[in-house]
C-alpha positions as CSV (number, residue, x, y, z in Angstrom):
1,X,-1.0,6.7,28.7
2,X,-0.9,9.7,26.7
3,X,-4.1,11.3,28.0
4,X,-2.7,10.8,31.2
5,X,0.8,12.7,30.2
6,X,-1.5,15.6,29.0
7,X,-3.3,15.7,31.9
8,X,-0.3,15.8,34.3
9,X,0.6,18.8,31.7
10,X,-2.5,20.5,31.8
11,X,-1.9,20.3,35.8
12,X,1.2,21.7,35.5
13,X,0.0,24.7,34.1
14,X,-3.2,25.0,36.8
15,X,-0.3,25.4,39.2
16,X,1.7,28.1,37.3
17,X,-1.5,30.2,36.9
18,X,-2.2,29.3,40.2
19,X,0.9,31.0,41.5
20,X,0.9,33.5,39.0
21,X,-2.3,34.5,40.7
22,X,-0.9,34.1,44.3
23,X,2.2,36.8,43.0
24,X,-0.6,39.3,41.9
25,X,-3.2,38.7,45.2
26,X,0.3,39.9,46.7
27,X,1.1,42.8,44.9
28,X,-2.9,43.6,45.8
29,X,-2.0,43.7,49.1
30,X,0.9,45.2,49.1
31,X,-1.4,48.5,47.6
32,X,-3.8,47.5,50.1
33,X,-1.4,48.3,53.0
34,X,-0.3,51.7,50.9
35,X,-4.1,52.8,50.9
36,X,-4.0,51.9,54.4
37,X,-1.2,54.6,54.9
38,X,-3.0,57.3,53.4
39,X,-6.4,56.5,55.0
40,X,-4.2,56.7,58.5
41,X,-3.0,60.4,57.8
42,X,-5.9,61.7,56.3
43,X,-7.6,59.9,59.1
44,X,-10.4,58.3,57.5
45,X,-11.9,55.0,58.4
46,X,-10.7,51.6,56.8
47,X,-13.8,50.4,55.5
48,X,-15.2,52.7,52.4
49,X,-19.0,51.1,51.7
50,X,-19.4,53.1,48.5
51,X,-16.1,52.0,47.2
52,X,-17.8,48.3,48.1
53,X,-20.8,49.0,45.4
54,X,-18.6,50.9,42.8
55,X,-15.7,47.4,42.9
56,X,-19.0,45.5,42.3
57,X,-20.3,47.8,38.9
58,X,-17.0,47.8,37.9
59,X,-16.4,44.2,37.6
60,X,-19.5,42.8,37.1
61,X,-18.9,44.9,33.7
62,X,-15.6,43.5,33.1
63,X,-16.8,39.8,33.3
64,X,-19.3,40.6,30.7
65,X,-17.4,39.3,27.9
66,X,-15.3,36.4,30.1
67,X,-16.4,33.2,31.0
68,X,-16.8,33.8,34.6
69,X,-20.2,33.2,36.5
70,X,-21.7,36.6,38.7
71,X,-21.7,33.8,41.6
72,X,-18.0,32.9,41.3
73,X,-17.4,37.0,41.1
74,X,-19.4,38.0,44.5
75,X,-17.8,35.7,46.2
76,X,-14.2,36.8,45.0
77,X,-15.2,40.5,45.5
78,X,-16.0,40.0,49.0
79,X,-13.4,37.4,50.0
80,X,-11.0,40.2,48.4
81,X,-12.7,43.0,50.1
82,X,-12.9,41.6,53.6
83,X,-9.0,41.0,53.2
84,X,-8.4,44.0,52.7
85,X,-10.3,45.6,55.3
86,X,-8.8,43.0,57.7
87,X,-5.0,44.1,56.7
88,X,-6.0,47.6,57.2
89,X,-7.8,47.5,60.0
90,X,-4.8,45.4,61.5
91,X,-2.2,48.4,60.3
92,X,-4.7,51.1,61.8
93,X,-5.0,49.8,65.1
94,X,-1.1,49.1,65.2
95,X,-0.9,53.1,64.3
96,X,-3.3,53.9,66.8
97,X,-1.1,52.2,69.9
98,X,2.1,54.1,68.7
């Protein structure tokens, strides 16, 4: 019974981090949609490929020391990066028709 108590705990917490990391994934894109902004009135394109490689150095360095596989990373990185090219993209193209 008690194991089962601490795991119910343990859960508990998966979801606080959980939404803990939700709140930050929204301040993200709340930059996102900022960078989105400038890229319109300096009229550059949404989707930076160098910035691509230089996200992936940067944090493959970071996870060094962390328990975090490259795998698990890549897959993050790009899930991350494709969202934000889709939100800006999305604000672009509404710019464009005004």
């Amino acid at each position: 019974m008690a194991s089962e108590q601490k795991i119910r705990e343990l859960r508990q917490e998966i979801d606080r981090v959980d939404h803990q990391i939700l709140d930050l994934y929204q301040r993200r894109l709340k930059i996102v949609r900022d960078i989105a902004a400038l890229k319109i009135h300096h009229g550059m394109e949404a989707d930076q490929p160098q910035r691509l490689g230089m996200i992936r150095q940067d944090r493959l360095a970071y996870i060094a020391s962390l328990d975090i596989s490259e795998g698990f990373l890549e897959k993050m990185i790009s899930l991350f990066h494709d969202d934000a090219i889709f939100v800006q993209e999305r604000i672009m193209s509404k710019e464009k028709k005004t």
